[in-house]
C-alpha positions as CSV (number, residue, x, y, z in Angstrom):
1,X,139.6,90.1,147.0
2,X,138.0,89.3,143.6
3,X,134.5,89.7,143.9
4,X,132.6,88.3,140.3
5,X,129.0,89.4,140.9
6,X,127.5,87.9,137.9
7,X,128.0,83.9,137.4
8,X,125.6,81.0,135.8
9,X,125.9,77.6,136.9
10,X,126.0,77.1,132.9
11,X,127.8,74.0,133.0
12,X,125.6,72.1,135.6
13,X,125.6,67.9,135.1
14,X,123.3,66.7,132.5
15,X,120.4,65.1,134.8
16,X,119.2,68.7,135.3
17,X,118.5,69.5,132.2
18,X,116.9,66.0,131.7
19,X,114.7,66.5,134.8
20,X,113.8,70.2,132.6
21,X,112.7,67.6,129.8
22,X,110.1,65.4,131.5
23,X,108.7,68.3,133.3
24,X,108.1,69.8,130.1
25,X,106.9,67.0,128.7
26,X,104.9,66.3,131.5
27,X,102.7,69.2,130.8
28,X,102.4,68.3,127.1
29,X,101.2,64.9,128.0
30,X,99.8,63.6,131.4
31,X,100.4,60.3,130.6
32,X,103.9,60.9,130.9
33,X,105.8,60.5,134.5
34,X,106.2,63.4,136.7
35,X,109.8,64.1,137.3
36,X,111.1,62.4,140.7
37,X,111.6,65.8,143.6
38,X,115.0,66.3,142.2
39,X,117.4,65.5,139.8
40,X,119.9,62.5,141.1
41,X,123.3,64.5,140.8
42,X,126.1,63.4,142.6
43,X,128.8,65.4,144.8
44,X,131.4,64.6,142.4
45,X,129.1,65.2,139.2
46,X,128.9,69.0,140.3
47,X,133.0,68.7,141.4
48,X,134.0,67.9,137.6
49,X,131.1,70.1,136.0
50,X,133.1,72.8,138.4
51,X,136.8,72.0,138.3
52,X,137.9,72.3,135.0
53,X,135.1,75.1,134.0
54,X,134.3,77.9,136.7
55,X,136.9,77.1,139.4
56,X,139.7,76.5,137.0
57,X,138.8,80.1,135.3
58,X,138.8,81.5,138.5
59,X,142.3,80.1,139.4
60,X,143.3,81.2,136.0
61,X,141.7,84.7,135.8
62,X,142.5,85.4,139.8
63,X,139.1,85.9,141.2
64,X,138.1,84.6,144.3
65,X,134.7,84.6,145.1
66,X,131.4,84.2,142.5
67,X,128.3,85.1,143.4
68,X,126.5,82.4,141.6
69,X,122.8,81.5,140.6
70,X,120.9,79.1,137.9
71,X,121.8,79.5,134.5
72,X,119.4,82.6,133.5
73,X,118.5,81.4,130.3
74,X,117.0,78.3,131.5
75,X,114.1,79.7,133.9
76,X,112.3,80.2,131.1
77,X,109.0,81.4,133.3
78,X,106.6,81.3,130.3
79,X,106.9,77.4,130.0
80,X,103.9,76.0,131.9
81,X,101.9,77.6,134.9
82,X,103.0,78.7,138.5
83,X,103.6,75.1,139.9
84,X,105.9,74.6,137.4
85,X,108.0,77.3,137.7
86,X,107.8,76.7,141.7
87,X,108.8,73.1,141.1
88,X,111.6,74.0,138.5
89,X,112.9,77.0,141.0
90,X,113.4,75.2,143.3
91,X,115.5,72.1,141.8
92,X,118.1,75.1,140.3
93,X,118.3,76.8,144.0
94,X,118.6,73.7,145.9
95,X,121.8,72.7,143.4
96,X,122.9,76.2,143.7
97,X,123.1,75.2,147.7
98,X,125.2,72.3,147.2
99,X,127.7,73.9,144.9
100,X,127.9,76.8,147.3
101,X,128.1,73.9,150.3
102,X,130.7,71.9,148.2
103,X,132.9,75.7,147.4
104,X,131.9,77.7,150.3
105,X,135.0,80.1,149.6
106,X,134.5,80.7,145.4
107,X,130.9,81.1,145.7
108,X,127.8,82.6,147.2
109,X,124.6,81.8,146.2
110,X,121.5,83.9,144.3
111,X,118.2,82.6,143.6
112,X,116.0,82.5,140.9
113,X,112.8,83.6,141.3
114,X,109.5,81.1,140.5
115,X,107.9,83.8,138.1
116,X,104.9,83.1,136.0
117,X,103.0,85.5,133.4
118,X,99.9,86.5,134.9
119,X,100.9,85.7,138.4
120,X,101.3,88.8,141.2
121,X,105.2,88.9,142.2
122,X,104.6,88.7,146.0
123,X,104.0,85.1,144.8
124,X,107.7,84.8,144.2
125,X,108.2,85.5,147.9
126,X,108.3,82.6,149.9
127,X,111.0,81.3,148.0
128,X,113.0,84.3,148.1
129,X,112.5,84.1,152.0
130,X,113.4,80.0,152.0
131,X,116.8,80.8,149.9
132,X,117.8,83.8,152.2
133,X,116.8,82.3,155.7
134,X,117.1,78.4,155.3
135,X,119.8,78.0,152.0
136,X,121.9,81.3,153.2
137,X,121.8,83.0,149.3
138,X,122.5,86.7,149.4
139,X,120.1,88.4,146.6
140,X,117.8,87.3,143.3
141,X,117.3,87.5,140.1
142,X,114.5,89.2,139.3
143,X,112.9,88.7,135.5
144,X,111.4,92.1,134.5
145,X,109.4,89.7,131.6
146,X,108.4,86.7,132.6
147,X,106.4,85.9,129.2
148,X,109.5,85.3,127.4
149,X,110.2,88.6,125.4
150,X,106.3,89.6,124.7
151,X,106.6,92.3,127.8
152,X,103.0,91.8,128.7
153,X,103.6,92.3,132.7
154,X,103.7,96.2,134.2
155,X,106.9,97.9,134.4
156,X,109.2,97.0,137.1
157,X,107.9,100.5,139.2
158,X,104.4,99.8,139.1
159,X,103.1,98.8,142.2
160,X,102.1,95.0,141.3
161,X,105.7,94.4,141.8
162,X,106.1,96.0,145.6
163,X,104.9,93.4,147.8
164,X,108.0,91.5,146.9
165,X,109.9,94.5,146.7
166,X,109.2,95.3,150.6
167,X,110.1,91.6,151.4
168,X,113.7,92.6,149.6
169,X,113.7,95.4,151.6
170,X,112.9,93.4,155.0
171,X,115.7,90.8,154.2
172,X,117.8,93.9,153.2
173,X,118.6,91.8,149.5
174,X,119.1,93.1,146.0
175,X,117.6,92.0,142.4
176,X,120.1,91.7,139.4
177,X,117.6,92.6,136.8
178,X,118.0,89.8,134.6
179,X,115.3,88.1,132.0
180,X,115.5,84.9,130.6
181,X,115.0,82.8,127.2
182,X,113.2,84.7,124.5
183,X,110.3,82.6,122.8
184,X,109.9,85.9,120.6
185,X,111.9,85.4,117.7
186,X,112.6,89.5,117.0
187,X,114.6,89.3,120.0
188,X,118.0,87.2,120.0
189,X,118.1,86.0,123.6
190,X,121.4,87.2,124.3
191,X,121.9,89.8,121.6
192,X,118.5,91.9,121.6
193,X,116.4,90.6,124.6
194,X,118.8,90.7,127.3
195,X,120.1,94.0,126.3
196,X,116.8,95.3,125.5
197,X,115.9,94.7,128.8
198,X,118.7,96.3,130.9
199,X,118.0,99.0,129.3
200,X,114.3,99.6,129.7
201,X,115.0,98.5,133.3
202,X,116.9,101.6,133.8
203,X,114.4,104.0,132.0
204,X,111.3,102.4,134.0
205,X,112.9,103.2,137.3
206,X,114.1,107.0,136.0
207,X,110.5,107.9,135.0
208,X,109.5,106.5,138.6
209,X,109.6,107.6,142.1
210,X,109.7,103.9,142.9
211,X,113.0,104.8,145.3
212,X,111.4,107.3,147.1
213,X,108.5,104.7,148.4
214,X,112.1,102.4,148.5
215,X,114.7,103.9,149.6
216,X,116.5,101.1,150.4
217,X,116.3,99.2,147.7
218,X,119.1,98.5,145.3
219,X,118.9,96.8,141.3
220,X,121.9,95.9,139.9
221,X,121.7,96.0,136.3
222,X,123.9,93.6,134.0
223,X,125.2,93.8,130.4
224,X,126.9,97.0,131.4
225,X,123.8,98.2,131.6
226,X,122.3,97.4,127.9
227,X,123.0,101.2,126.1
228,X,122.8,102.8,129.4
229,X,126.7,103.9,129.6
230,X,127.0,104.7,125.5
231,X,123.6,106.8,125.9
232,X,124.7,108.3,128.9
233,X,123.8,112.0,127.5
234,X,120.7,110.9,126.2
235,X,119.1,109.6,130.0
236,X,121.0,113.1,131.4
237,X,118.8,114.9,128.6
238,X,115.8,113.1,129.2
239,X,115.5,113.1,133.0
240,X,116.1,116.8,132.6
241,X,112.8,117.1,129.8
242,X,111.0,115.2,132.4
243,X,111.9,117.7,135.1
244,X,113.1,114.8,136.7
245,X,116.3,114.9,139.4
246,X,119.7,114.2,138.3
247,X,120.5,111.3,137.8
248,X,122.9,110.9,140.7
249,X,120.2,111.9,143.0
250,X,117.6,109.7,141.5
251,X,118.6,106.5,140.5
252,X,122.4,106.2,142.0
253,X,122.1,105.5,145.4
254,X,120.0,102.4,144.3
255,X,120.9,100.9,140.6
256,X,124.1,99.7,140.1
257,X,126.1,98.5,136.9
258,X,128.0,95.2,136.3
259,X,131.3,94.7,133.8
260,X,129.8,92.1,131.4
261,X,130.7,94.5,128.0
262,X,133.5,92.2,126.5
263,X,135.5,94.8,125.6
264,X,138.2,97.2,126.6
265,X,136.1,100.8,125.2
266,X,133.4,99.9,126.7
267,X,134.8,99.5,130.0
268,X,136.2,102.4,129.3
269,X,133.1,104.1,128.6
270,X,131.4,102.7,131.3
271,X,134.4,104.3,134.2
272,X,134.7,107.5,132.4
273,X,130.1,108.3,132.5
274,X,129.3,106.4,135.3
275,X,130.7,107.0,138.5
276,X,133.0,104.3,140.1
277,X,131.2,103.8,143.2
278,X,127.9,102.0,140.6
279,X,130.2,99.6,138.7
280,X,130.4,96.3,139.7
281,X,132.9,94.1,138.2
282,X,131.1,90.8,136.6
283,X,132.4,88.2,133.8
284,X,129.6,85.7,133.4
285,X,131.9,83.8,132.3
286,X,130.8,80.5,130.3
287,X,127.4,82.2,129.9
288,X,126.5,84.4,126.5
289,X,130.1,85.0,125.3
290,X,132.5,82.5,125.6
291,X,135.0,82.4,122.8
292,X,138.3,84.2,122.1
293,X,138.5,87.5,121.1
294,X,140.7,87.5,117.7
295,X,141.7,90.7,118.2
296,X,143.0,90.3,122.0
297,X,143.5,86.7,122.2
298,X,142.1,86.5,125.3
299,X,138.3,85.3,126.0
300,X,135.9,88.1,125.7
301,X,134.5,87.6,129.2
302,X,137.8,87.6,130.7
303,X,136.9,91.1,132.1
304,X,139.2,91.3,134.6
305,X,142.2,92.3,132.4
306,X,139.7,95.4,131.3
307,X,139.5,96.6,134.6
308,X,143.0,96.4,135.3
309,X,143.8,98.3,131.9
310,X,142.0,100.9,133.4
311,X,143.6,104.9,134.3
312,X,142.1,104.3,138.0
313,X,143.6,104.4,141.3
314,X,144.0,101.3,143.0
315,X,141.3,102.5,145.7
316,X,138.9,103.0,142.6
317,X,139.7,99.4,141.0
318,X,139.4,98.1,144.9
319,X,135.5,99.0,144.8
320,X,134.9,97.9,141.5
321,X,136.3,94.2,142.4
322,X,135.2,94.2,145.7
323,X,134.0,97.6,147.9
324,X,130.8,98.1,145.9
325,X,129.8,94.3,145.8
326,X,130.4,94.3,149.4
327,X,127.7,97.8,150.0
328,X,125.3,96.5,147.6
329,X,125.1,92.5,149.4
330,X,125.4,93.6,152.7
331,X,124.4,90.0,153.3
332,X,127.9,89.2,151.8
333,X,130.1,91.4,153.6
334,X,128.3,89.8,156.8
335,X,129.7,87.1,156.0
336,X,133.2,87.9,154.7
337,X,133.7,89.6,157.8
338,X,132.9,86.9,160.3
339,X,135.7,85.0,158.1
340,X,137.6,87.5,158.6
């Protein structure tokens, strides 16, 4: 099996985003209607915003199974206050649910996460809990920056963020570290924020003991990791300066790696400094990058050729598509194996 562990519903019908609208406008001017409890989308609105986008891919590509959430540029937490983001949250999640109801076997569902700036984490929880329990979703995605590329909230380790970190623990679900639109305009969204923020993700939690309070917790980060792989020395070096553990003892049992580099080398960099066993293969495909490579001729988040290019042994390439995705979403392997 194909496991993608990184997938947007990027391509979701039209009434969603106009929903987005008059909520936001809503809070610009009262006078203006509330939005109605959800968007009125169809079953077969979400069929043909699916069939010839992300299920024909995956029929294309040969994956199987995407573990799919809202479109992470759109949760936009700095727009309005806490009941907007609750509100908003849960619209995305619930649509989630019936594209996972609709496609049971090509995907699993993720949440997003009704952060605010200012607002403690633990906040975020009973939605976590409703999405896991009632919706069946498997993880989150957890925004390390909430105000929208200003970084005012504490890092990821500090303890303001581990009331919601024990209730991941309790529901035994990861977080794919993932931040959203950038209202900061030194940061590209895609280009500088996002990477920007893997990577200060990973040094946060090597400068932390946060796993030792958590050892069961598990992050994965995406983007390959932002220059985690390329810098790979440089972290080696520095936890050493620190007097900190190795790396393998300190952050690999809980932070894991997805595939979403776009090209060949740096797939190649990523299975040659990080070990297998952290790599998670990803596309996120028809999300940042979705053109055709020039040089390849092949869409540059068409990442499965990559892996397969790669000098591993089939076991090795097995946990990359599949093995690791099923360790860290133990939720998932649950249920793959009562299909089984």
């Amino acid at each position: 099996m194909i496991i993608d562990c990184h997938g947007h519903y990027t391509t979701a019908p039209g009434e969603l985003q106009k929903y987005r609208d008059v909520q936001i406008a809503g809070l610009e001017d009262a006078s203006l209607a509330a939005p109605s409890a959800r968007p009125n989308i169809s079953d077969d609105q979400i069929r043909a915003s699916l069939e010839n986008a992300q299920l024909k891919l995956q029929r294309e590509r040969g994956t199987d199974l995407t573990i799919f959430s809202p479109r992470a540029s759109a949760m936009a937490h700095h727009i309005g206050n806490e009941t907007t983001s609750l509100n908003w949250s849960r619209v995305c999640n619930d649509l989630i649910h019936r594209v996972v109801g609709l496609y049971p076997d090509n995907f699993v569902g993720v949440c997003q996460l009704p952060q605010s700036p200012g607002v403690a984490p633990v906040n975020s929880a009973a939605e976590l809990v409703r999405c896991v329990e009632e919706l069946g979703f498997i993880g989150c995605n957890l925004n390390p920056d909430p105000s929208g590329g200003h970084w005012n909230s504490p890092p990821l380790t500090d303890r303001h963020w581990y009331p919601l970190y024990e209730k991941m623990v309790e529901l035994d679900v990861p977080a794919m570290v993932h931040v959203s639109s950038s209202c900061n305009p030194n940061f590209h969204a895609t280009g500088a924020h996002y990477i920007n923020a893997d990577t200060t993700a990973f040094m946060q939690f090597l400068t932390s003991d946060l796993f030792k309070d958590f050892p069961t917790l598990r992050f994965i980060i995406p983007h390959g990791g932002g220059a985690v792989p390329f810098h790979w020395g440089r972290y080696r070096g520095l936890a050493q300066d620190l007097k900190r553990p190795p790396l393998e003892e300190l952050l690999l049992k809980n932070v894991f790696l997805d595939t979403c580099v776009y090209h060949l080398p740096g797939i190649e960099c990523m299975a040659k400094v990080i070990p297998v066993e952290n790599i998670l293969f990803a596309s996120e495909m028809l999300g940042a990058v979705k053109g055709v490579d020039p040089e390849t001729g092949h869409n540059f988040d068409d990442t499965k050729r990559y892996i397969d290019k790669l000098d591993l042994s089939a076991a090795d390439k097995a946990k990359i598509f599949e093995g690791n995705a099923r360790r860290v979403y133990p939720r998932l392997d649950k249920r793959l194996r009562r299909k089984a």
